[in-house]
C-alpha positions in Angstrom: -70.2 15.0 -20.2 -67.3 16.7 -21.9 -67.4 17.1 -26.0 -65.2 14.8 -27.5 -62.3 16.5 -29.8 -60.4 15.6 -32.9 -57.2 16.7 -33.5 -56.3 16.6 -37.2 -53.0 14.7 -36.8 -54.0 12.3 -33.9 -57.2 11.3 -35.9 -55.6 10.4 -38.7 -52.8 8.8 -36.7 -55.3 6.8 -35.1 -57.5 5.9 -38.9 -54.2 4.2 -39.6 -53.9 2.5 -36.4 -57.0 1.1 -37.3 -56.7 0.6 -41.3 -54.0 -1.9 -40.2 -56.2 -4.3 -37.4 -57.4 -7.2 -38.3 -60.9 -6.9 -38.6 -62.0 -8.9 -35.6 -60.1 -6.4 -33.5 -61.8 -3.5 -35.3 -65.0 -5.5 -34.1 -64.1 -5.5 -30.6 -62.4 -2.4 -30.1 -65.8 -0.9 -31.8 -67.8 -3.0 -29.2 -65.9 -2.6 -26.6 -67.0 -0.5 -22.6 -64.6 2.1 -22.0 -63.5 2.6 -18.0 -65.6 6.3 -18.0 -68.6 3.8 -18.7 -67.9 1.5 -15.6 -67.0 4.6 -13.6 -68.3 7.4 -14.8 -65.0 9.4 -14.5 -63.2 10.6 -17.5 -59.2 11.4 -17.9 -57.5 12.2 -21.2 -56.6 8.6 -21.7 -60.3 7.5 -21.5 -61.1 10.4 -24.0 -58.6 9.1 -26.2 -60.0 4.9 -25.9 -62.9 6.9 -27.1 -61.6 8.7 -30.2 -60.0 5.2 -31.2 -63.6 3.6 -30.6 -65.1 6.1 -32.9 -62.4 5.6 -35.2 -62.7 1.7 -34.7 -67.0 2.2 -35.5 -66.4 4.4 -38.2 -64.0 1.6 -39.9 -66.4 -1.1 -38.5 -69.3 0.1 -40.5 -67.2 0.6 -43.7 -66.1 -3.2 -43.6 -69.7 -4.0 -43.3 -71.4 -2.2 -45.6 -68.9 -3.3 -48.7 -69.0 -1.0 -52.0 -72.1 0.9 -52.3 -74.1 -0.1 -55.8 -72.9 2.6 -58.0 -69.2 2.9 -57.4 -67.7 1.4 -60.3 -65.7 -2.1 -60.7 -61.9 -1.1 -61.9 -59.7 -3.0 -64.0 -56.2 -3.7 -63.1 -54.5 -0.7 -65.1 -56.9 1.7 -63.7 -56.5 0.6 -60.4 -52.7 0.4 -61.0 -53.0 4.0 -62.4 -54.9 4.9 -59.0 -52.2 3.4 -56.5 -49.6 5.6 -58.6 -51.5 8.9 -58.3 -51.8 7.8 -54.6 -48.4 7.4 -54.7 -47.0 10.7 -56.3 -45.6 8.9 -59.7 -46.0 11.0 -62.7 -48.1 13.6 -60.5 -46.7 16.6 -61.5 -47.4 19.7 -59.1 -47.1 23.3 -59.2 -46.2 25.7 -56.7 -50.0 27.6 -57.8 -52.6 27.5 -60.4 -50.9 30.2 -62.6 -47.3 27.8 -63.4 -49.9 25.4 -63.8 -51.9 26.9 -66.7 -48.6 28.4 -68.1 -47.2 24.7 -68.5 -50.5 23.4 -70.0 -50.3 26.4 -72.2 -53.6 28.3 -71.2 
């Protein structure tokens, strides 16, 4: 059985592919018997139903096990302050750490 890969850009291509299912379809993509199972032979594009399926698990499991205890409840404004950030508004950046500490006057 060959080693399953993931390439930078295509797994995060396909954690956005999943971000935006439905969760049902999460569920049954995550559930679902890839053709290598039924056959036993594998090709790229039954490695790549694979990646997605981890992907699919890997989202599955977060929708299931909901915040963890300790992660705290935010308000509007901070989460409003966190979609920004996200966002690059009022995220100032700085070619390296030096400009930085220059502009913050350290």
């Amino acid at each position: 059985m060959s080693q399953i890969q993931d390439p930078p850009i295509l797994g995060r291509l396909l954690e956005s592919v999943v971000s935006r299912l439905p969760d049902d379809a999460v569920s049954v993509l995550a559930n679902m018997r890839t053709p290598a199972e039924r056959s036993g032979d594998r090709d790229p594009i039954d490695e790549l139903i694979q990646l997605l399926q981890i992907k699919a698990k890997a989202r599955l499991d977060e929708i299931l096990a909901g915040p963890l205890p300790d992660e705290p409840i935010f308000n509007e404004e901070t989460l409003q302050a966190i979609r920004d950030v996200e966002a690059g508004v009022g995220v100032t950046r700085y070619k390296n750490a030096a400009d930085m500490f220059a502009d913050l006057g350290l």
